[in-house]
PDB file of N, CA, C and O in Angstrom:
ATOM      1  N   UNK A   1      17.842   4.280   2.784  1.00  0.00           N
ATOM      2  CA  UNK A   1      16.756   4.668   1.903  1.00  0.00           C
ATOM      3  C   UNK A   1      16.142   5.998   2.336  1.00  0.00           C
ATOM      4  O   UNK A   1      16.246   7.088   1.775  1.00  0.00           O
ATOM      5  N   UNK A   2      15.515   5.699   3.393  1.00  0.00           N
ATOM      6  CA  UNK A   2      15.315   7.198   3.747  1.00  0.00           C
ATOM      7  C   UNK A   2      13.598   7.680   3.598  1.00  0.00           C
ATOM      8  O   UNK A   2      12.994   6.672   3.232  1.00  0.00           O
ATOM      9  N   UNK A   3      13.013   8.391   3.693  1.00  0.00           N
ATOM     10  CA  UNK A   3      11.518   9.293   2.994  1.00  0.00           C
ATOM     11  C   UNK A   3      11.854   9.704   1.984  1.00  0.00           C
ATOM     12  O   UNK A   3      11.232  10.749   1.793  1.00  0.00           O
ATOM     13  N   UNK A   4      12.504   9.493   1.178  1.00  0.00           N
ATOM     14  CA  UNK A   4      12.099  10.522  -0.496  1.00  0.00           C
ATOM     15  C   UNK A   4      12.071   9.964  -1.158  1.00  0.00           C
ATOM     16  O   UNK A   4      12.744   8.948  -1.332  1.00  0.00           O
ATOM     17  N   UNK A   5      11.024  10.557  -1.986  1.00  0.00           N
ATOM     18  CA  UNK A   5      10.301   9.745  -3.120  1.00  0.00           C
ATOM     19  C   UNK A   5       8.668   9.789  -3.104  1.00  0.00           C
ATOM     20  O   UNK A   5       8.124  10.718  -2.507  1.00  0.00           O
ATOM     21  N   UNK A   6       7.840   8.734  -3.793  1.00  0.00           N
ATOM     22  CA  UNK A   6       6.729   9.319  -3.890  1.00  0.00           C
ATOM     23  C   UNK A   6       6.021   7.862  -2.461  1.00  0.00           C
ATOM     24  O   UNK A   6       4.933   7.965  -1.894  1.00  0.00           O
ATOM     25  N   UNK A   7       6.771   6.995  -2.297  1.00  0.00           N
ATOM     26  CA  UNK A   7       6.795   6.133  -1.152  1.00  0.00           C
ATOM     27  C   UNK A   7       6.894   7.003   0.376  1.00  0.00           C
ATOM     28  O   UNK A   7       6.191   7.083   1.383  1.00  0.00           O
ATOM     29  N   UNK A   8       7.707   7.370   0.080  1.00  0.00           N
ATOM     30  CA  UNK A   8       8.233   8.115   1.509  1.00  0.00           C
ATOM     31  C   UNK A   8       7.568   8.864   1.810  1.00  0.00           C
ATOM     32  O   UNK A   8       7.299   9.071   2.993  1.00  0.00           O
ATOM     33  N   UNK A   9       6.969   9.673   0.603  1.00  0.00           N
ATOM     34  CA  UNK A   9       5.928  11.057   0.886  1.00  0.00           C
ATOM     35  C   UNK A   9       4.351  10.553   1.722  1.00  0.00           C
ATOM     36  O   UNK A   9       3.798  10.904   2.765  1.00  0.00           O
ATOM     37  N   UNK A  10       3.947   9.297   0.341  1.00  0.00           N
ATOM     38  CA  UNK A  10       2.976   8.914   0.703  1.00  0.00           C
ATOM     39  C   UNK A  10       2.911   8.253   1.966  1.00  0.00           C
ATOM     40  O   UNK A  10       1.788   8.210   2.469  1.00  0.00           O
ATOM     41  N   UNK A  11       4.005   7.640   2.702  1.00  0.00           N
ATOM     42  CA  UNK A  11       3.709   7.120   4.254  1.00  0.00           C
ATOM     43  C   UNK A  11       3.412   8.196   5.165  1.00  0.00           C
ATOM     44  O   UNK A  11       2.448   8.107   5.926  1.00  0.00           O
ATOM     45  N   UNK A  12       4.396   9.517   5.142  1.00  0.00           N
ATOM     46  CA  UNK A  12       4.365  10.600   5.998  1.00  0.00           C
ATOM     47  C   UNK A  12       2.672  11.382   5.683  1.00  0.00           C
ATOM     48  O   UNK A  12       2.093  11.431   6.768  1.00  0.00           O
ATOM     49  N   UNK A  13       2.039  11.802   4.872  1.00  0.00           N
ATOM     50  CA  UNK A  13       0.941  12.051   4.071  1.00  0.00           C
ATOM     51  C   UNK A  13      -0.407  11.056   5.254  1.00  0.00           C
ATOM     52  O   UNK A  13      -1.301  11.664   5.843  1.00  0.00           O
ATOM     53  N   UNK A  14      -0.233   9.628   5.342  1.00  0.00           N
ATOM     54  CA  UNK A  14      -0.553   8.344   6.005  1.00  0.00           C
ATOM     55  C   UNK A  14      -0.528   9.068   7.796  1.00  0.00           C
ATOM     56  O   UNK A  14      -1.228   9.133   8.807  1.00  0.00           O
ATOM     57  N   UNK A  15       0.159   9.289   7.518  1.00  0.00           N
ATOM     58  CA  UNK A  15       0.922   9.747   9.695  1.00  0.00           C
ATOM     59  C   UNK A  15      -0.309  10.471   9.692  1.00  0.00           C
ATOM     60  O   UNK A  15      -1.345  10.035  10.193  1.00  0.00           O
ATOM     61  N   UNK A  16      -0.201  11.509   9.163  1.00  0.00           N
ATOM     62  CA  UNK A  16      -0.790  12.779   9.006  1.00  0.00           C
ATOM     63  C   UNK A  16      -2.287  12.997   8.960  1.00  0.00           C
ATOM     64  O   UNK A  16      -3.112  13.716   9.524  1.00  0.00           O
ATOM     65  N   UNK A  17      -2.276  12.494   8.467  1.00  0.00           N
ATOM     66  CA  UNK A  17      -4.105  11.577   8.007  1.00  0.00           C
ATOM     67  C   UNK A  17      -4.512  11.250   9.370  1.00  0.00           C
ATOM     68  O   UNK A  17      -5.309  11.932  10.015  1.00  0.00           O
ATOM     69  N   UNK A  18      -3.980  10.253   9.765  1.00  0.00           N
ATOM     70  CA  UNK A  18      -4.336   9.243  10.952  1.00  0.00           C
ATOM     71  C   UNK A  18      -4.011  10.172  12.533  1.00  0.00           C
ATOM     72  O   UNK A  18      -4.181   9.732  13.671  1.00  0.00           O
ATOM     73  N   UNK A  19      -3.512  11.532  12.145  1.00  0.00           N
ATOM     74  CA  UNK A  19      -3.122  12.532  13.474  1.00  0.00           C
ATOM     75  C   UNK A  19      -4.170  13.413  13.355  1.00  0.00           C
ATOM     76  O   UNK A  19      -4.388  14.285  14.196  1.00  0.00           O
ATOM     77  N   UNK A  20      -5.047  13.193  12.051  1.00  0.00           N
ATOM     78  CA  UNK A  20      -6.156  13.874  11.977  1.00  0.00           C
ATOM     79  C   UNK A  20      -6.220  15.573  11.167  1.00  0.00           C
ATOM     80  O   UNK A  20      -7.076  16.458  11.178  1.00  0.00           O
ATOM     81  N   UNK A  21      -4.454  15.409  10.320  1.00  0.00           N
ATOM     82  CA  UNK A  21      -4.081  16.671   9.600  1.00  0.00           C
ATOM     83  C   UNK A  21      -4.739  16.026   8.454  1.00  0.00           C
ATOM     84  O   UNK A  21      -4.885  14.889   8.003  1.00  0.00           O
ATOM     85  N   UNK A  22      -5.257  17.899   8.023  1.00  0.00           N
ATOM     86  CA  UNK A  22      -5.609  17.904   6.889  1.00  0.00           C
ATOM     87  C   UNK A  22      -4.901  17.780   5.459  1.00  0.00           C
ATOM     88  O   UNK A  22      -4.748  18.905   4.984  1.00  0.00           O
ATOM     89  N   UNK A  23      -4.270  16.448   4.363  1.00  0.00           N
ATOM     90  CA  UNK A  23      -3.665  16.436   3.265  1.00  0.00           C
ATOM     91  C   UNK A  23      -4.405  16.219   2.420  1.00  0.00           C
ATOM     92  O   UNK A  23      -5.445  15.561   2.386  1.00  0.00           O
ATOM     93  N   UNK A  24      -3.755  16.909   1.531  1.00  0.00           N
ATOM     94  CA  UNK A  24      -4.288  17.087   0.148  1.00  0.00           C
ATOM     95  C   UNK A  24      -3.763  15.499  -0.338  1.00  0.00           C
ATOM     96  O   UNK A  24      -3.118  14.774   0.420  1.00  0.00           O
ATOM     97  N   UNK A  25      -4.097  15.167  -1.512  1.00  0.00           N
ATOM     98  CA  UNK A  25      -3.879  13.622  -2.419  1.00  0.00           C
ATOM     99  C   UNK A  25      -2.683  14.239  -3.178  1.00  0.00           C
ATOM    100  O   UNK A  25      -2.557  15.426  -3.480  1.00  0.00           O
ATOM    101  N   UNK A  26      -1.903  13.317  -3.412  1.00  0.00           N
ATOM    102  CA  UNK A  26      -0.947  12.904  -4.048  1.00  0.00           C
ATOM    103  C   UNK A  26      -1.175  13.260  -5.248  1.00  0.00           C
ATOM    104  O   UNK A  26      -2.348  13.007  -5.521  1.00  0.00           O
ATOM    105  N   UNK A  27      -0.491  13.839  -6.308  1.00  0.00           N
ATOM    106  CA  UNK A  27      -0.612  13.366  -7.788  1.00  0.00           C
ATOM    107  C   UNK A  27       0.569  13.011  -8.250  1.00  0.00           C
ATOM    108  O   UNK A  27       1.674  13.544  -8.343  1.00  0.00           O
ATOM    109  N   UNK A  28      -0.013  11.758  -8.583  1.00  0.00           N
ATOM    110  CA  UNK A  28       0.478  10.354  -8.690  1.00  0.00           C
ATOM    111  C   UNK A  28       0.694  10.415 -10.295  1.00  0.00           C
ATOM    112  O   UNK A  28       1.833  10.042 -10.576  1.00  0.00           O
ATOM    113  N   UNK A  29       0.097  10.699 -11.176  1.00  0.00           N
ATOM    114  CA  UNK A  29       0.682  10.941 -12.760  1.00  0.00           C
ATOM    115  C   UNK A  29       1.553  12.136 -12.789  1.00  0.00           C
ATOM    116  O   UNK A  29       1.045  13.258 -12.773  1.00  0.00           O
ATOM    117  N   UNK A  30       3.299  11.902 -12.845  1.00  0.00           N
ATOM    118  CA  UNK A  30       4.013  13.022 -13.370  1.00  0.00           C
ATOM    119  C   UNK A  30       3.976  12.923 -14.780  1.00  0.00           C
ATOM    120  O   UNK A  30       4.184  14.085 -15.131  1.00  0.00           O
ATOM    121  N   UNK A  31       3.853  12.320 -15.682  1.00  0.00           N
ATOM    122  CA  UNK A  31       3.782  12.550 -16.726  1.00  0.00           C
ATOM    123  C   UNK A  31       5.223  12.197 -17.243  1.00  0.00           C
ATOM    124  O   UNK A  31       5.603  12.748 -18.276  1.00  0.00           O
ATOM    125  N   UNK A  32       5.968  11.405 -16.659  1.00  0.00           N
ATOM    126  CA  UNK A  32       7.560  10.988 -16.878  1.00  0.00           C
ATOM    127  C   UNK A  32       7.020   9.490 -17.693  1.00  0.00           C
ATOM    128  O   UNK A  32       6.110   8.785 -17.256  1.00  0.00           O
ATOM    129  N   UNK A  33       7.646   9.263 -18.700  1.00  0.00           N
ATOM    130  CA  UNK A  33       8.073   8.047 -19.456  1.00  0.00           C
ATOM    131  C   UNK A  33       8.930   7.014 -19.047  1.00  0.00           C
ATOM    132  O   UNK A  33       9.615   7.573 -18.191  1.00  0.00           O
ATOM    133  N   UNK A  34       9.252   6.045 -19.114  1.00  0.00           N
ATOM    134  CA  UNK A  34       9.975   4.661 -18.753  1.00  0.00           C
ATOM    135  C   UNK A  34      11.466   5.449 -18.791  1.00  0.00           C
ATOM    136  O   UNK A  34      12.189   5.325 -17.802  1.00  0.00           O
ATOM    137  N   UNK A  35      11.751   5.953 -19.503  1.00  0.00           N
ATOM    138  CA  UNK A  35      13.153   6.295 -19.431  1.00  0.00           C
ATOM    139  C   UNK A  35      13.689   7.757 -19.252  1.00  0.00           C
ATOM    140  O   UNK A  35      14.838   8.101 -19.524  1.00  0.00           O
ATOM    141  N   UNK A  36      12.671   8.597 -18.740  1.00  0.00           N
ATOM    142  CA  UNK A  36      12.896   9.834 -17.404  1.00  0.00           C
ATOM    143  C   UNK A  36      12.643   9.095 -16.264  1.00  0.00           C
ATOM    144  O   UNK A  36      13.319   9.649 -15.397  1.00  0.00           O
ATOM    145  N   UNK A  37      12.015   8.094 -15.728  1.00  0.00           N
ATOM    146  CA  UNK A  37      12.278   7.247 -14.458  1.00  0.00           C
ATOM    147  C   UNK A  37      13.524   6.918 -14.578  1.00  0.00           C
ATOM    148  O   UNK A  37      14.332   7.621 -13.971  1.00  0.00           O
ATOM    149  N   UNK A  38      13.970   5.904 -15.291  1.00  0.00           N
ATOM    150  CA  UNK A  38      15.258   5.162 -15.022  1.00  0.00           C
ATOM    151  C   UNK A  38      16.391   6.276 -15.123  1.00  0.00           C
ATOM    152  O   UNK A  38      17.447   5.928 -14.594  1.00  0.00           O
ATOM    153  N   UNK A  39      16.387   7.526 -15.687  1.00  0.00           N
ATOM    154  CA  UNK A  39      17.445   8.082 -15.770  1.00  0.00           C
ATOM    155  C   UNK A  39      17.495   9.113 -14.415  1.00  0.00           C
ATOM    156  O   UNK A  39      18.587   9.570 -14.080  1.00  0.00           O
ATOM    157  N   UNK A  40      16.324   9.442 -13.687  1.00  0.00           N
ATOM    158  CA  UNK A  40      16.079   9.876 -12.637  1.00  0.00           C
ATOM    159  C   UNK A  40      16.697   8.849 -11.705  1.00  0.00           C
ATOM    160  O   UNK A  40      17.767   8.966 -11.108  1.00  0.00           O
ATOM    161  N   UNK A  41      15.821   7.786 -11.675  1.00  0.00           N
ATOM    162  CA  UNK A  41      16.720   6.636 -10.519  1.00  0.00           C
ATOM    163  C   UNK A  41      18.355   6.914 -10.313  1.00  0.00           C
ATOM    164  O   UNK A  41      19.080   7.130  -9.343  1.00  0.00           O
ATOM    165  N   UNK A  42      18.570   6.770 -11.997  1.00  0.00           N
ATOM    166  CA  UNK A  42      20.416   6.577 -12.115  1.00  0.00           C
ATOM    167  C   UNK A  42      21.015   7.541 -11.245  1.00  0.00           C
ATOM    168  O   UNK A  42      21.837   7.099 -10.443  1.00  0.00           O
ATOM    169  N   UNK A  43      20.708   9.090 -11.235  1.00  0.00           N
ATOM    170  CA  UNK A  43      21.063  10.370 -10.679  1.00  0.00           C
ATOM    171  C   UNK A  43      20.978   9.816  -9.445  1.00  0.00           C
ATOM    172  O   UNK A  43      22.028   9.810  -8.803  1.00  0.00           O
ATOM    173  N   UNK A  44      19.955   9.320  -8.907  1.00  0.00           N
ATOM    174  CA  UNK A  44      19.938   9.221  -7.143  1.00  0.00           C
ATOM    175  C   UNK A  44      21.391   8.152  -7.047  1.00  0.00           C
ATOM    176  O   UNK A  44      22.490   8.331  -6.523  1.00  0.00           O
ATOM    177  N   UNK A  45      21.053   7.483  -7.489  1.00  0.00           N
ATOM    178  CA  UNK A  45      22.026   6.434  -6.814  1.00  0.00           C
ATOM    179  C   UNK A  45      23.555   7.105  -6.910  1.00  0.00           C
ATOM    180  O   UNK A  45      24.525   6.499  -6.457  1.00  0.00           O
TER     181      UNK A  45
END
């Protein structure tokens, strides 16, 4: 699996925080629909 993605980002983001670096927030609305996800997923795999 690995860090990539918006999981992976957000744990490393978490490290970072807690080491006392300064991160910016996530934005968390891309604006992708049910089926630019799933066709994104498909590509990774």
């Amino acid at each position: 699996m690995g860090l990539n993605g918006f999981a992976g980002q957000a744990y490393l983001n978490i490290c970072k925080r807690i080491l006392g670096e300064h991160v910016p927030l996530m934005n968390l609305d891309s604006g992708q629909n049910l089926w630019s996800k799933i066709t994104c997923f498909l590509k990774r795999a």
